[in-house]
N, C-alpha and C positions, 0 to 999 in steps of 0.2 A: 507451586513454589513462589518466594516472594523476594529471591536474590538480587541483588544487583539495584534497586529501585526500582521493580517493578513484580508484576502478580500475573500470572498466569490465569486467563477465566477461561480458555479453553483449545479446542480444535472447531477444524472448520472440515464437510468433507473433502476427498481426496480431488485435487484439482491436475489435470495431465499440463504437461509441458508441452508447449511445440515439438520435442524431440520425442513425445512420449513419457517422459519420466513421472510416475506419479506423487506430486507436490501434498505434503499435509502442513496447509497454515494454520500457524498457532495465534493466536488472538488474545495479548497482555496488555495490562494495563499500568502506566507508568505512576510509582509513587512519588518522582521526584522530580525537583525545576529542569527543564532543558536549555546546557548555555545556547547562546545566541550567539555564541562565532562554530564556525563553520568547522574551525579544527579540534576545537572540544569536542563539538558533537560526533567527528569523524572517531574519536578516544576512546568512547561511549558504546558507540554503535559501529567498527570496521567494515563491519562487511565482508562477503566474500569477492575480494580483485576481480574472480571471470563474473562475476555477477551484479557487480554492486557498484555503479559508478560515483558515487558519493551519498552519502545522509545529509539530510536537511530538515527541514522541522515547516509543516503546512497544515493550518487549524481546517477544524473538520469544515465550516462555513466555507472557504474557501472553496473547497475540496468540491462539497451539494452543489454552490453557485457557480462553477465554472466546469463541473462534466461537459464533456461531449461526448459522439459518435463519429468515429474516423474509418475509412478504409484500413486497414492493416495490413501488412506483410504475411503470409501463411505459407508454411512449409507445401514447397510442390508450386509455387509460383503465383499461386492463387490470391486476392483480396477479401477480408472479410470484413463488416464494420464490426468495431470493440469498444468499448470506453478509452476518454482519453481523460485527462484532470490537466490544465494548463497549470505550471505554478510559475513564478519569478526564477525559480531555478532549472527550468525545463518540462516536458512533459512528463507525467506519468502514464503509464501505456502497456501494453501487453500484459504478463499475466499476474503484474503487480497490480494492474486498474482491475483485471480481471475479480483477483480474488478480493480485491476492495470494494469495489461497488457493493456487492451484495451485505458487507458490514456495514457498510454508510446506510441503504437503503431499506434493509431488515431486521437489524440491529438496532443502530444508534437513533435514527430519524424515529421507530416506532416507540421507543422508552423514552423522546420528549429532549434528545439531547442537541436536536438543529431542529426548529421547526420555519425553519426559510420558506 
């Protein structure tokens, strides 16, 4: 589909949640500008409230040069290391880094899009 300003290139496979629930990330690409205040883009992109603490906009360069490997919280008490992405607006982390890394790293970095 190509609604809204943006295009659909695919799925990614099925990634589980902490709770179990099985997550299918869709993977679009946007055809149009992103504003640069915080409450447009909130207009754009809502979210879901139990999920979604706000939308922000962080270039892929960022994203490469600033990973990390964190301890994380794990269902059952337990720590695991995960990626982490610092941005100016907080971390990114759990199963948003999760299913991110692997597009930054297999995706975009190998077709020439960051080569940092």
């Amino acid at each position: 589909g190509g609604q809204g300003g943006g295009k659909i290139l695919g799925r990614t496979g099925y990634v589980p949640s902490v709770t179990g629930t099985m997550v299918t990330p869709v993977v679009a690409a946007l055809t149009l500008d992103l504003p640069s205040d915080p409450g447009d883009l909130s207009k754009l992109f809502p979210g879901n409230e139990g999920e979604v603490e706000r939308a922000f906009v962080v270039s892929v360069r960022d994203l490469m040069e600033g990973e990390t490997l964190e301890p994380l919280p794990r269902l059952g008490g337990k720590n695991a290391l995960g990626p982490v992405f610092p941005t100016e607006h907080g971390k990114i982390w759990g199963l948003t880094a999760i299913i991110l890394r692997p597009i930054l790293h297999r995706v975009l970095r190998p077709v020439g899009f960051y080569n940092g």
